[in-house]
Backbone as CSV, one residue per row, in Angstrom:
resi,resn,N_x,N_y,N_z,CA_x,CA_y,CA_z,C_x,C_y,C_z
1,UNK,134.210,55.368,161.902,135.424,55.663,161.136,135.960,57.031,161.550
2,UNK,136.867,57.479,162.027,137.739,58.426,162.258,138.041,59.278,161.102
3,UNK,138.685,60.564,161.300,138.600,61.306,160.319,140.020,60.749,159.392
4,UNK,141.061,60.418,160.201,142.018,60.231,159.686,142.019,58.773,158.766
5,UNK,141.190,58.306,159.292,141.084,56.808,158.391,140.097,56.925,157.203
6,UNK,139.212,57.982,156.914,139.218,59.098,155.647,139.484,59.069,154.780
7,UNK,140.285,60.382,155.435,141.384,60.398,154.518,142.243,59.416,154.134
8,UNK,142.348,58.448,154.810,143.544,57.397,153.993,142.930,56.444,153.173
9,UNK,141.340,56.597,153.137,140.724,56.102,152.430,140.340,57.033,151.320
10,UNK,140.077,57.974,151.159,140.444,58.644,149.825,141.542,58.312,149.436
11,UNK,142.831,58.537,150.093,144.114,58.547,149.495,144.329,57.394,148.511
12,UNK,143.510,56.747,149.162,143.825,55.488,148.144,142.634,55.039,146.972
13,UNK,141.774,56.138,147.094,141.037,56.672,145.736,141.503,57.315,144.854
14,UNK,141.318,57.133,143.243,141.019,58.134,142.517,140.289,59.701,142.744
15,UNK,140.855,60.601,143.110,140.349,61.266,143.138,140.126,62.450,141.855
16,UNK,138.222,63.310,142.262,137.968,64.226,140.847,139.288,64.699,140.437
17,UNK,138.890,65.034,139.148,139.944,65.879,138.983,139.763,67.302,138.963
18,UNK,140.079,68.463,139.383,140.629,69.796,139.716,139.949,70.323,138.562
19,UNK,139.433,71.127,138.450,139.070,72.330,137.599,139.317,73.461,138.032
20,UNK,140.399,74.120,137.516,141.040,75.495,138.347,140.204,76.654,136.858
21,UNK,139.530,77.946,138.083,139.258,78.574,137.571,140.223,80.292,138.056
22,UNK,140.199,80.952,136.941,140.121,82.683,136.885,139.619,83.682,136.907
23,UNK,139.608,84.603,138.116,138.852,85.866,138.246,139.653,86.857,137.655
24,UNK,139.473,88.110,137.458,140.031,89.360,137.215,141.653,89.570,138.104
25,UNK,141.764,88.489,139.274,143.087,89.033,139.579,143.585,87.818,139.785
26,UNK,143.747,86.963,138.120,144.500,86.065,138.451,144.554,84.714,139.684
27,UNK,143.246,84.489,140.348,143.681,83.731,141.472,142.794,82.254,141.195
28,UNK,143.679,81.230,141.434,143.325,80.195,141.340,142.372,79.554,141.915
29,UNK,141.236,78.833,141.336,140.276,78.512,142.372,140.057,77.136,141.603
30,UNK,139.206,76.268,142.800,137.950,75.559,142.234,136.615,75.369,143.300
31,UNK,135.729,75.093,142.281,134.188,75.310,142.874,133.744,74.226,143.386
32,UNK,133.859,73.465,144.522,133.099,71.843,144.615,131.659,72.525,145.059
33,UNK,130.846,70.910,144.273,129.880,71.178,143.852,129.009,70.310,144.573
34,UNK,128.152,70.521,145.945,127.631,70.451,146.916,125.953,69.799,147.037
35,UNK,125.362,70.282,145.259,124.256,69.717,144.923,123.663,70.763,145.113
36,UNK,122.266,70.687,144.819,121.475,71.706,144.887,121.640,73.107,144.329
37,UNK,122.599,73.385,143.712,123.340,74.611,143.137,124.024,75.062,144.273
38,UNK,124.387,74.451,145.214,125.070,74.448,146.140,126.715,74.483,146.010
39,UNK,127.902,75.504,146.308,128.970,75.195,145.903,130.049,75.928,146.819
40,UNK,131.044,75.489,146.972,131.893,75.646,147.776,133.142,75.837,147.276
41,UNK,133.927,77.732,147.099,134.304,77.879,146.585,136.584,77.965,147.221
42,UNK,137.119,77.089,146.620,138.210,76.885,147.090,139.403,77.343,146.639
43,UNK,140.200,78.006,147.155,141.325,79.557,146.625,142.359,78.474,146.916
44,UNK,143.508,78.669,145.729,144.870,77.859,145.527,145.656,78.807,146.321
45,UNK,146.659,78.591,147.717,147.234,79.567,148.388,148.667,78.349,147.522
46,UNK,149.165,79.490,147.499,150.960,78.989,146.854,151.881,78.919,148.382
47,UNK,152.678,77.526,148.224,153.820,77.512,149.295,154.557,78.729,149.454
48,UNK,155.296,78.965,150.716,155.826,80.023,151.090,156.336,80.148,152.382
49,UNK,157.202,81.176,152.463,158.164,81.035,153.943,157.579,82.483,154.537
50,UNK,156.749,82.543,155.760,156.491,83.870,156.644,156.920,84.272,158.105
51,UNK,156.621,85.160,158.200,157.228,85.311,159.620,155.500,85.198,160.882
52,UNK,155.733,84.347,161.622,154.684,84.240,162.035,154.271,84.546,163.838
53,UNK,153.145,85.201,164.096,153.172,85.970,165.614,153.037,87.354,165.479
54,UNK,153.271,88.442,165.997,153.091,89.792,166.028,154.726,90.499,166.738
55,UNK,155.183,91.691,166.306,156.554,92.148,167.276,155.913,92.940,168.206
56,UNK,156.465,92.784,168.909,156.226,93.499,170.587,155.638,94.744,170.112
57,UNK,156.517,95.283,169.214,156.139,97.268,169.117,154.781,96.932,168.237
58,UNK,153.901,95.644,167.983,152.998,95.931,167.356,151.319,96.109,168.490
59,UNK,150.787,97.322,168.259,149.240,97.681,169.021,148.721,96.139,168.906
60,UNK,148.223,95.871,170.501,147.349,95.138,170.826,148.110,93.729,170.939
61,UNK,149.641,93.645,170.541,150.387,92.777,170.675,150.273,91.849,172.063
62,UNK,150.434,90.677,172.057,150.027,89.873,173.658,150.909,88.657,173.762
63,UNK,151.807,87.849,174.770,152.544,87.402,174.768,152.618,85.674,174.172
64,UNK,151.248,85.536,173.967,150.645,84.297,172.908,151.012,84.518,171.682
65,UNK,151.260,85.900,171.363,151.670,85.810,169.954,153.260,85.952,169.656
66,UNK,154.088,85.266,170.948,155.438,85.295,170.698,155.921,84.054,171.124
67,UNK,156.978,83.737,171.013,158.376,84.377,169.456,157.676,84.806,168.267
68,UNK,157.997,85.521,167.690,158.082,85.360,166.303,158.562,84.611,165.518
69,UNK,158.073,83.631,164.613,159.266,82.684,163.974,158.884,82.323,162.642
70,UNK,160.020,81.369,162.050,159.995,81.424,160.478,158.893,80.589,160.117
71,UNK,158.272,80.387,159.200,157.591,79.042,159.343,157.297,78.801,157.426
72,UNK,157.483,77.505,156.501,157.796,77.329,155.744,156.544,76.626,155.401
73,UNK,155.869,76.506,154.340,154.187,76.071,153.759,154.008,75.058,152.550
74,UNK,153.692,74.493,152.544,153.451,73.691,151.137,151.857,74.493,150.453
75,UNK,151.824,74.045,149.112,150.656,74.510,148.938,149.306,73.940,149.671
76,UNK,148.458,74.790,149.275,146.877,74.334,150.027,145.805,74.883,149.429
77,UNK,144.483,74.856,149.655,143.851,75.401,149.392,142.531,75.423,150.585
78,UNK,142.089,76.767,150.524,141.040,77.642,151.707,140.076,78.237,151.252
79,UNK,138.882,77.703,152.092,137.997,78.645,151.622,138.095,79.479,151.192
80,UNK,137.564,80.131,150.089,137.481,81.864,149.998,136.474,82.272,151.283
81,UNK,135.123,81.964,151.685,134.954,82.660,152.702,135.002,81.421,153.764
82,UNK,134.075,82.443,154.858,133.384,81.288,155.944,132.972,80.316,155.284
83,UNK,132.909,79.375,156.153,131.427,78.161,155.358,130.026,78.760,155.948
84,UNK,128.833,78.792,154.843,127.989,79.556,154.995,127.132,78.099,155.171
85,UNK,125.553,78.961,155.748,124.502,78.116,156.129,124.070,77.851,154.694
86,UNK,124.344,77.920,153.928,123.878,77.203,152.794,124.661,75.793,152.815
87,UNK,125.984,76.027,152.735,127.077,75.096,152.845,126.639,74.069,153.709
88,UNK,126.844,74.450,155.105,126.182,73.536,156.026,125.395,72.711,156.066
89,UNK,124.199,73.212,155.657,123.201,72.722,155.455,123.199,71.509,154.535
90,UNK,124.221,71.937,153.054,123.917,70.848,152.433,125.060,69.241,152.810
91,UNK,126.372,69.658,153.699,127.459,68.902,154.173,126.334,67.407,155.327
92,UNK,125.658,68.952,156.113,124.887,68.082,157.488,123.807,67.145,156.411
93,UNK,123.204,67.166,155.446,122.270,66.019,154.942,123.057,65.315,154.399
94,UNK,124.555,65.104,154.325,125.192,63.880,153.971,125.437,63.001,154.940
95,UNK,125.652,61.874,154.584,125.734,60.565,155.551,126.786,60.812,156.875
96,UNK,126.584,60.218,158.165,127.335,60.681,159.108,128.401,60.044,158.642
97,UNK,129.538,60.443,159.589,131.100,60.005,159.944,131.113,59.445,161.049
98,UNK,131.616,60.629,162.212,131.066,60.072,163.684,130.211,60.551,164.446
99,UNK,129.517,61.689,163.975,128.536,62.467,165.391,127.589,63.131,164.322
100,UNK,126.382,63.797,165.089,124.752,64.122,164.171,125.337,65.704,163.663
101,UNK,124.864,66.192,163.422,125.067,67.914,162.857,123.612,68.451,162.661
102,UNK,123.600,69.261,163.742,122.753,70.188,163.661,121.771,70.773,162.391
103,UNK,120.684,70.737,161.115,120.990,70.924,160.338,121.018,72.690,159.747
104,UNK,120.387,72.736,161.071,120.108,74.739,160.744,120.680,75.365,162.118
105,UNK,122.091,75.277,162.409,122.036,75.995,164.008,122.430,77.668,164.512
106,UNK,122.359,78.181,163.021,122.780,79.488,163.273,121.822,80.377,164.193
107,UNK,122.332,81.715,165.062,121.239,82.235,165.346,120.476,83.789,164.471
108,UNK,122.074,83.878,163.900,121.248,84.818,162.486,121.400,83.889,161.605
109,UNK,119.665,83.991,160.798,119.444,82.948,159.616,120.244,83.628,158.268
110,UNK,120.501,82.640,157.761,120.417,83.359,156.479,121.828,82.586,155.428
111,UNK,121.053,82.287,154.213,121.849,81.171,153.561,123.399,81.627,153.064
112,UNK,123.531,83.105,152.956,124.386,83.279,152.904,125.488,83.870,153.864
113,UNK,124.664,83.997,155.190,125.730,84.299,156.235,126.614,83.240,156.715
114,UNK,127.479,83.179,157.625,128.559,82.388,157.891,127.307,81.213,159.120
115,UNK,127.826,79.905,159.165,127.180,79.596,159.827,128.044,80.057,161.026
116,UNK,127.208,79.490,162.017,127.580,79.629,163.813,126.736,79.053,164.587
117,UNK,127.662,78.994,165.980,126.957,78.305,167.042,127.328,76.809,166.414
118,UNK,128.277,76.345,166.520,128.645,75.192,165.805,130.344,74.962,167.094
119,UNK,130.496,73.751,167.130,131.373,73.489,167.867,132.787,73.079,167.321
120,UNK,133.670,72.613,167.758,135.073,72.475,166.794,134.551,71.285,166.983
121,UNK,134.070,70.029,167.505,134.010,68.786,166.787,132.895,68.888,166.187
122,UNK,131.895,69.914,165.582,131.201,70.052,164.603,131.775,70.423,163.357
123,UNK,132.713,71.372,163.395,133.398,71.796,162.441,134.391,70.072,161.905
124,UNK,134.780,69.695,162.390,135.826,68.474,162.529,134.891,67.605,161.718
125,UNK,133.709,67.284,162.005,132.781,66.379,161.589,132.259,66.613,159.957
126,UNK,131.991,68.445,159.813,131.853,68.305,158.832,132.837,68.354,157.161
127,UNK,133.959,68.385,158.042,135.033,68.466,156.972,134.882,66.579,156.739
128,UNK,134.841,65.663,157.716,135.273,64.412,157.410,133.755,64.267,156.252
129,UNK,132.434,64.624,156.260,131.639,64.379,155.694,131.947,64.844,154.446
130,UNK,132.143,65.927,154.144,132.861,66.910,152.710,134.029,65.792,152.234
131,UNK,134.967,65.709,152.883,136.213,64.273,152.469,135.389,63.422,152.486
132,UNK,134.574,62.260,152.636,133.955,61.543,152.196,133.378,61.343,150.813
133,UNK,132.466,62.431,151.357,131.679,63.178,149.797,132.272,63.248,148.550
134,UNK,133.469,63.879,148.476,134.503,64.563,147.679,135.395,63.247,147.019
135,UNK,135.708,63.101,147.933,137.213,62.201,147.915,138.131,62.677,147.643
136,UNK,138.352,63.750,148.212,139.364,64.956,148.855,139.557,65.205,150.400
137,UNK,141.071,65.496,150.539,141.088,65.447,152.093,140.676,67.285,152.629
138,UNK,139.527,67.063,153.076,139.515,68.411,153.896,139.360,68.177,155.209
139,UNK,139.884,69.315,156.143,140.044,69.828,157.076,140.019,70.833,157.808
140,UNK,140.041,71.007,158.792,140.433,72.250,159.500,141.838,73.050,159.275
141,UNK,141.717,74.509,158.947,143.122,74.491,158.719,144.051,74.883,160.090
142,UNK,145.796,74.662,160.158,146.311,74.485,161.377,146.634,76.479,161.455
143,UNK,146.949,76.612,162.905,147.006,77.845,163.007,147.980,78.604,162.349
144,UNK,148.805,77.994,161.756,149.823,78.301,160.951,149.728,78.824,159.421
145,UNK,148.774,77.711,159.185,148.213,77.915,157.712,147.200,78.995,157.611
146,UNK,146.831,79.478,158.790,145.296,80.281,158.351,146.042,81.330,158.945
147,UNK,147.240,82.011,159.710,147.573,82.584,159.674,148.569,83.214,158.495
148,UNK,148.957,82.319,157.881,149.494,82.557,156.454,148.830,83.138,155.493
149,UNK,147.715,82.126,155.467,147.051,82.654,154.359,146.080,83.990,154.802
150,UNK,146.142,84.150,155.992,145.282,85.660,155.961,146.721,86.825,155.525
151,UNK,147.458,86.761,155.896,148.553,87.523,155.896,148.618,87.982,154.256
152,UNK,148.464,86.846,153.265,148.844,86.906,152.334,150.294,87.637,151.390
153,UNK,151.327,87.592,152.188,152.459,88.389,151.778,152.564,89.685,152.879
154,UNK,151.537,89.769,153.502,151.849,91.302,154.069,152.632,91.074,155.764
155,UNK,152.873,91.963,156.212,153.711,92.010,157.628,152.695,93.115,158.498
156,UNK,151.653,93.651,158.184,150.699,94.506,158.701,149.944,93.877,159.825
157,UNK,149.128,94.408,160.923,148.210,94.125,161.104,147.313,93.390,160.953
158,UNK,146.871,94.123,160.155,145.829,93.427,158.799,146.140,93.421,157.568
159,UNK,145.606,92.194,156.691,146.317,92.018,155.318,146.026,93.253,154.628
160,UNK,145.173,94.584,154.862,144.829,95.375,153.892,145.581,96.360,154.693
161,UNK,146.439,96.461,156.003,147.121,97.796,155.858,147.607,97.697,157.583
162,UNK,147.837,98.807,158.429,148.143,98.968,159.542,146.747,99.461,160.526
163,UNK,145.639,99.247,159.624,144.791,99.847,160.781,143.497,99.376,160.072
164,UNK,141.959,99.311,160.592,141.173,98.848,160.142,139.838,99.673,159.860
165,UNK,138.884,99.691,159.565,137.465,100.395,159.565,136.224,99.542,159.037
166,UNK,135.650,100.460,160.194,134.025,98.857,159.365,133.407,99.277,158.277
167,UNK,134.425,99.865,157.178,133.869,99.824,155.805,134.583,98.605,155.128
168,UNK,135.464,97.926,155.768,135.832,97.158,155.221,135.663,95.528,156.183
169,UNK,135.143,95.713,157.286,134.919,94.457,157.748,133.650,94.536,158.707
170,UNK,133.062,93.353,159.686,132.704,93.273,160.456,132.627,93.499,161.495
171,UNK,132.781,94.388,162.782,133.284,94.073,163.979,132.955,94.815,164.956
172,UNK,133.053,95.084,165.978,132.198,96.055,167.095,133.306,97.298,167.150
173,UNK,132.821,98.505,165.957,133.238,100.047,165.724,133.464,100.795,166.674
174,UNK,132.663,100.209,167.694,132.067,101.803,168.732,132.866,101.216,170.118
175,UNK,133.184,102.242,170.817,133.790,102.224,172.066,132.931,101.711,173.027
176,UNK,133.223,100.605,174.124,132.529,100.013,175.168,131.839,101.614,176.226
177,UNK,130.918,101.333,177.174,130.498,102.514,177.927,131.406,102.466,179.149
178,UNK,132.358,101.729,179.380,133.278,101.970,180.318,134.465,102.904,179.755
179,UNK,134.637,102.646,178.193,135.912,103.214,178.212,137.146,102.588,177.961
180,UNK,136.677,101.019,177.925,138.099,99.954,178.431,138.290,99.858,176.959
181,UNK,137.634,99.558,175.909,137.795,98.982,175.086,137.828,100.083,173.768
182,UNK,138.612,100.011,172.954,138.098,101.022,171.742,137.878,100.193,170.565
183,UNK,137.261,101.354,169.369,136.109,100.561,168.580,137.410,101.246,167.157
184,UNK,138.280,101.849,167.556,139.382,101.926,166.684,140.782,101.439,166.313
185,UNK,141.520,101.320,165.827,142.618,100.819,166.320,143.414,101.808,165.733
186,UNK,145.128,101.955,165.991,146.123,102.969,165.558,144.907,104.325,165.504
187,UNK,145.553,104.827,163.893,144.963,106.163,163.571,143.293,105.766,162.911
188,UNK,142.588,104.462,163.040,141.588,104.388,162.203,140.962,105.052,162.804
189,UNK,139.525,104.904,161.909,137.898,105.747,162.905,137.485,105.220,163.606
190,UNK,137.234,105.688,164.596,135.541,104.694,165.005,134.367,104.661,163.633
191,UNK,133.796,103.503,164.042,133.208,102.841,163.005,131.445,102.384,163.567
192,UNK,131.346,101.591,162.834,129.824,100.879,163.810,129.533,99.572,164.469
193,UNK,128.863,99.878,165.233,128.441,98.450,165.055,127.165,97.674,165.002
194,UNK,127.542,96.610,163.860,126.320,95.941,163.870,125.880,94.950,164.525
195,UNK,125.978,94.762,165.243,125.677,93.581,166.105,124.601,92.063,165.700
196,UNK,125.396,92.036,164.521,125.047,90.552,163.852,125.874,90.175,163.208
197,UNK,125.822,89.255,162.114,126.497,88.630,160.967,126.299,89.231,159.867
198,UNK,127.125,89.323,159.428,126.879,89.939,157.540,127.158,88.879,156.546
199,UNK,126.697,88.814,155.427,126.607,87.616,154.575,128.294,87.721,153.915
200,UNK,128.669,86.572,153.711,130.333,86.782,153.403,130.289,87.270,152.072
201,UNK,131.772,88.126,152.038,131.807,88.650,150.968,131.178,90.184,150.853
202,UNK,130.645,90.453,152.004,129.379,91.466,151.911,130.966,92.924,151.226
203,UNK,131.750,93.263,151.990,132.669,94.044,151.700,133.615,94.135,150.670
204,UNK,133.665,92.828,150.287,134.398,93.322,148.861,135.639,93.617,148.718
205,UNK,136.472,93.312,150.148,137.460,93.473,150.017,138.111,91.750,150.307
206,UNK,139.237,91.725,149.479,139.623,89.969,149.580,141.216,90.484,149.662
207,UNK,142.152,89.319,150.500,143.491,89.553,150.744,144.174,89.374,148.979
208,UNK,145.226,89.493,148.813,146.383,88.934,147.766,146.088,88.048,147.353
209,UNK,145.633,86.764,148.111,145.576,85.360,147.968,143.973,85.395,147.381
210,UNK,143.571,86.164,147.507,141.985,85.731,147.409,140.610,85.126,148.071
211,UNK,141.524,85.674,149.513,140.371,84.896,150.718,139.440,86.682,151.249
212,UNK,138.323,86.118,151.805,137.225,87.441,152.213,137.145,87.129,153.813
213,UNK,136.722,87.711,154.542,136.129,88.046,155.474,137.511,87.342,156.776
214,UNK,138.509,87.585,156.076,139.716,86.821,157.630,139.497,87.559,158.730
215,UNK,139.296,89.041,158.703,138.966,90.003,159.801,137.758,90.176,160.036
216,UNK,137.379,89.732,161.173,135.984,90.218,162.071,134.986,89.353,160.834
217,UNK,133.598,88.804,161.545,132.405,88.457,161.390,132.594,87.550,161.747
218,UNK,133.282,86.356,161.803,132.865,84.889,162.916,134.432,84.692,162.949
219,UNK,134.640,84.031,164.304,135.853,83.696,164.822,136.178,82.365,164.391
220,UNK,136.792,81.338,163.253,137.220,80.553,163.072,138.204,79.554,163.594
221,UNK,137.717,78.123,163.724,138.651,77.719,164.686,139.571,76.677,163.933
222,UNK,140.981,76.445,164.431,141.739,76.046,163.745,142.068,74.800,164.409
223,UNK,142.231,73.551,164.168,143.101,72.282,164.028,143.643,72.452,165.386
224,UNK,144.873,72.775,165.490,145.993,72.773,166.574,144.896,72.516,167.972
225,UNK,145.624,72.241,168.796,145.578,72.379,170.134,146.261,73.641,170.745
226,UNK,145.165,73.724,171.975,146.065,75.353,171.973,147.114,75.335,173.206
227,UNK,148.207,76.272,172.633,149.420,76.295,173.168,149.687,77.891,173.733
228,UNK,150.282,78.104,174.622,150.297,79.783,175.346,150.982,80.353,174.689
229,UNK,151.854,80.023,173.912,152.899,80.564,173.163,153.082,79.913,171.462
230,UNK,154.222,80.486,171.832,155.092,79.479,170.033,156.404,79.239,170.660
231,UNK,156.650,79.091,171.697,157.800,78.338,171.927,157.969,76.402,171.809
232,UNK,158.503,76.136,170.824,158.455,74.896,170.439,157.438,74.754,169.010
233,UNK,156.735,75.619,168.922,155.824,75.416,167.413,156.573,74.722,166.450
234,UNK,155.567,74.094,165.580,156.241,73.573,164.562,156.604,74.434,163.241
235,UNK,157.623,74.195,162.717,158.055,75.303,161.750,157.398,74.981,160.597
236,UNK,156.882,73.639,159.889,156.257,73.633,158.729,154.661,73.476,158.057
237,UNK,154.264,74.102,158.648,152.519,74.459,159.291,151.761,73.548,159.424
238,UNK,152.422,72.260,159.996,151.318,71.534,160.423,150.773,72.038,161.827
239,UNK,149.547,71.315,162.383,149.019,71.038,163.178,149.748,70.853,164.449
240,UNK,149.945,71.511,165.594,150.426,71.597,166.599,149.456,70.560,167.726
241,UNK,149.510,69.242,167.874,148.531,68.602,168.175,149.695,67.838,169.411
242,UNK,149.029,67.668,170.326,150.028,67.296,171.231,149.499,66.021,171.802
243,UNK,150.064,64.627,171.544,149.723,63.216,172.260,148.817,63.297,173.062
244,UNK,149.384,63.861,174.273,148.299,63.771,175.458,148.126,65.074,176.138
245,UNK,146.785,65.509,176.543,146.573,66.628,176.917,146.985,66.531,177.709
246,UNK,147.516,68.598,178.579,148.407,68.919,179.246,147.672,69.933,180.299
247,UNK,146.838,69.888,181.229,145.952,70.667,181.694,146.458,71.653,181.920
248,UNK,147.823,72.044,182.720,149.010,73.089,182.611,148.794,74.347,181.259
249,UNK,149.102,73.572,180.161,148.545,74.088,178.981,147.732,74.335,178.661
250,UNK,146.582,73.784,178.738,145.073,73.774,177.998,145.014,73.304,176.777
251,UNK,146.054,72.158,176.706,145.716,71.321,175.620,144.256,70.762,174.808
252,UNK,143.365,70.904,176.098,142.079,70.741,175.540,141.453,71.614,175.328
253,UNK,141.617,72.990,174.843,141.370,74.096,174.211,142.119,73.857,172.637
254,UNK,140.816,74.911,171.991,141.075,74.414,170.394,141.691,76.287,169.843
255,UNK,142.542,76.755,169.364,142.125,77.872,168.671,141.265,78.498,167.858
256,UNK,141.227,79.832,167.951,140.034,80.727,167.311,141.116,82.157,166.686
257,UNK,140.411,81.897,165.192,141.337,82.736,164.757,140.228,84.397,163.819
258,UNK,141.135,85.449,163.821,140.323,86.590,162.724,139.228,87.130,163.965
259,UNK,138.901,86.940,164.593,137.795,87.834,165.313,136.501,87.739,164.845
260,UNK,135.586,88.964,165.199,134.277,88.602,164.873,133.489,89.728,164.735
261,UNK,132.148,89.650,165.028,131.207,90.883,164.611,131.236,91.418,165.588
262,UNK,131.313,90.518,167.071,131.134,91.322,168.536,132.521,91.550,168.979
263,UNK,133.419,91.634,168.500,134.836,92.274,169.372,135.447,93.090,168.451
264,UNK,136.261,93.651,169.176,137.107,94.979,168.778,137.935,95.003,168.136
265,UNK,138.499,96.023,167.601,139.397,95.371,165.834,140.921,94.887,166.612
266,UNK,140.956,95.463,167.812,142.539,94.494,168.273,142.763,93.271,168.077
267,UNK,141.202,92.713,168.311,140.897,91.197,168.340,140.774,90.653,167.188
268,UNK,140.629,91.471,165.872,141.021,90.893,164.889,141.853,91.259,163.653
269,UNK,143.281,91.312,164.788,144.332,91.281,163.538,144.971,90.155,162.994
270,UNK,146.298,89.913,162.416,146.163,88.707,161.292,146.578,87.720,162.295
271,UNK,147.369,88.247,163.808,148.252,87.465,164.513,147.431,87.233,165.912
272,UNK,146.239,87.944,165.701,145.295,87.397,167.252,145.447,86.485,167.256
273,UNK,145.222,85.939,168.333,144.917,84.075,168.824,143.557,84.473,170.100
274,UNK,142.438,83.506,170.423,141.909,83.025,170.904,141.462,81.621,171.009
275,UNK,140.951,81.258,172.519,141.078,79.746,173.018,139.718,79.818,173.125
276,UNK,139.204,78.282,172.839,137.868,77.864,173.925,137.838,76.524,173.370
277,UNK,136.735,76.066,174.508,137.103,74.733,174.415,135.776,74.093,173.290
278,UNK,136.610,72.880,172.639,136.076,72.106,171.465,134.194,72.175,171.547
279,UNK,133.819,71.765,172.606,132.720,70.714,172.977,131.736,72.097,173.977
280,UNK,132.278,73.231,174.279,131.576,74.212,174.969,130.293,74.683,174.808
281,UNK,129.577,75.050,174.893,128.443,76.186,174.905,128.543,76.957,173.170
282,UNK,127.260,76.657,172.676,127.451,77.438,170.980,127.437,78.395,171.172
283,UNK,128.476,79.607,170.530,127.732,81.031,170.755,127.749,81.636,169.116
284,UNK,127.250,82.671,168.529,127.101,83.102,167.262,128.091,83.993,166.460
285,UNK,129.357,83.897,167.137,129.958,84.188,166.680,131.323,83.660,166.191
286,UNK,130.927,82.084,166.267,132.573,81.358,166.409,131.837,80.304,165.152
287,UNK,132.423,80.317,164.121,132.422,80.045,162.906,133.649,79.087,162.017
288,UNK,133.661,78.878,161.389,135.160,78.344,160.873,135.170,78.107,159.034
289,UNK,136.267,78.256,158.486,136.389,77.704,157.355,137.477,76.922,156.858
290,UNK,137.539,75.952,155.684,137.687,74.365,155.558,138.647,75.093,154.648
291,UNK,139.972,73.561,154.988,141.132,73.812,153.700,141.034,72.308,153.079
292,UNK,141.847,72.079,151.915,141.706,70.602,151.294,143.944,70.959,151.461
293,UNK,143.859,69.434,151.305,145.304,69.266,151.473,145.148,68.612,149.949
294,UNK,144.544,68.861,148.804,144.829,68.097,147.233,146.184,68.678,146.984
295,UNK,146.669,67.884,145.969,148.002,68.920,145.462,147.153,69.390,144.420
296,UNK,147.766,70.653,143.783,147.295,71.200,142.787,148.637,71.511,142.134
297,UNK,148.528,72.340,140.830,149.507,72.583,139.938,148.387,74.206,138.910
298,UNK,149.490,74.761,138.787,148.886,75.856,137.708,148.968,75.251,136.253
């Protein structure tokens, strides 16, 4: 069964019904509930019109992240963090879809770090198992949407300002020994680095919307097929998925979005883009987190 035939098989379920909860700043959530005290916590992002890509005069700006253009959202809802090896763990002991899942493949352990070393048709696989499970459509979200929702209202860099520091995220602080690379960006500090995973949430800092860790600790991969540009993108954040691959393009490259623990904060501002391919080599720092397409209501 395909992922899309799934979902159209939920669709034509009853599905749970929604339990929206409240934190201290107002933000809509609900908790699916995974077993084991296992739970997976899901942030209500509200429709909205953004400007999407980076402007030329912005540091670290690169020609993948142009045009700039409008792009218009329905609601959704996104992880609050990564999906963690707890998560994983309990998605992979549910019944297959189409392919096996690894059930422990991170190379830093730990139930609450982000998993990794996981592939985009791993990631793909375990959203159709979660929609199964659920009888909710989840997915990967498209590069549009996870660029939205990291943004959360802002036009910065980063959703928390014009410049970054590893008191507030993940990511490699310190300057390479060549020189090429810096471990600062604009006026920030140099910072540190840790050269692992940190458990999500570890910082404490969450966008507008109520999502954690969009900048640096695992590189998340998004839906779309990847495209060199945004010339021709679609304006209403779906999935940029193209019929037939385009080797010209690298249609068979998946995006990678937010950066990670091992690269430099250029690499993870709200409008980076990175490529690799679906089915490649695991490495520990390419991670992803799940959106549901339910409607919701306040």
């Amino acid at each position: 069964m395909t992922l899309a035939e799934v979902i159209q098989q939920i669709s034509n379920e009853e599905q749970p019904k929604l339990i929206i909860k409240r934190h201290k700043r107002q933000i809509q959530y609900f908790a699916e509930d995974l077993g084991n005290g296992v739970t997976l916590d899901m942030v209500a992002i509200p429709s909205g019109t953004f400007l999407m890509g980076s402007p030329k005069t912005e540091e670290g700006h690169r020609d993948r992240e142009s045009p700039q253009h409008q792009v218009t959202l329905k609601s959704f809802f996104m992880g609050k963090y990564p999906v963690t090896q707890a998560q994983w763990q309990a998605v992979a002991a549910l019944p297959q879809v189409n392919k096996e899942l690894e059930p422990n493949p991170s190379f830093f352990k730990g139930e609450d770090r982000p998993v990794e070393q996981v592939s985009w048709y791993d990631a793909v696989e375990f959203c159709a198992r979660l929609s199964q499970h659920t009888k909710r459509p989840y997915r990967l979200p498209s590069e549009a949407q996870w660029e939205y929702a990291c943004r959360a209202g802002t036009t910065t860099p980063f959703h928390f300002g014009e410049t970054i520091t590893t008191d507030f995220a993940n990511y490699r602080g310190t300057d390479d020994e060549k020189g090429l690379w810096k471990g600062f960006y604009g006026n920030g500090p140099l910072g540190i680095y840790r050269e692992e995973t940190t458990p999500v949430g570890s910082f404490g800092v969450g966008n507008d919307f109520g999502l954690y860790d969009m900048h640096g600790n695992v590189w998340e991969w998004c839906a779309d097929h990847w495209h060199n540009n945004y010339k021709g993108a679609p304006t209403d954040g779906s999935a940029w998925v193209d019929e037939e691959d385009d080797d010209d393009n690298k249609n068979h490259y998946r995006p990678l979005r937010g950066g990670s623990w091992t690269y430099f904060p250029v690499r993870c501002r709200s409008a980076c883009r990175n490529d690799y391919l679906p089915g490649g080599s695991l490495y520990n720092y390419i991670g992803f987190r799940v959106l549901c397409g339910a409607v919701w209501t306040l």
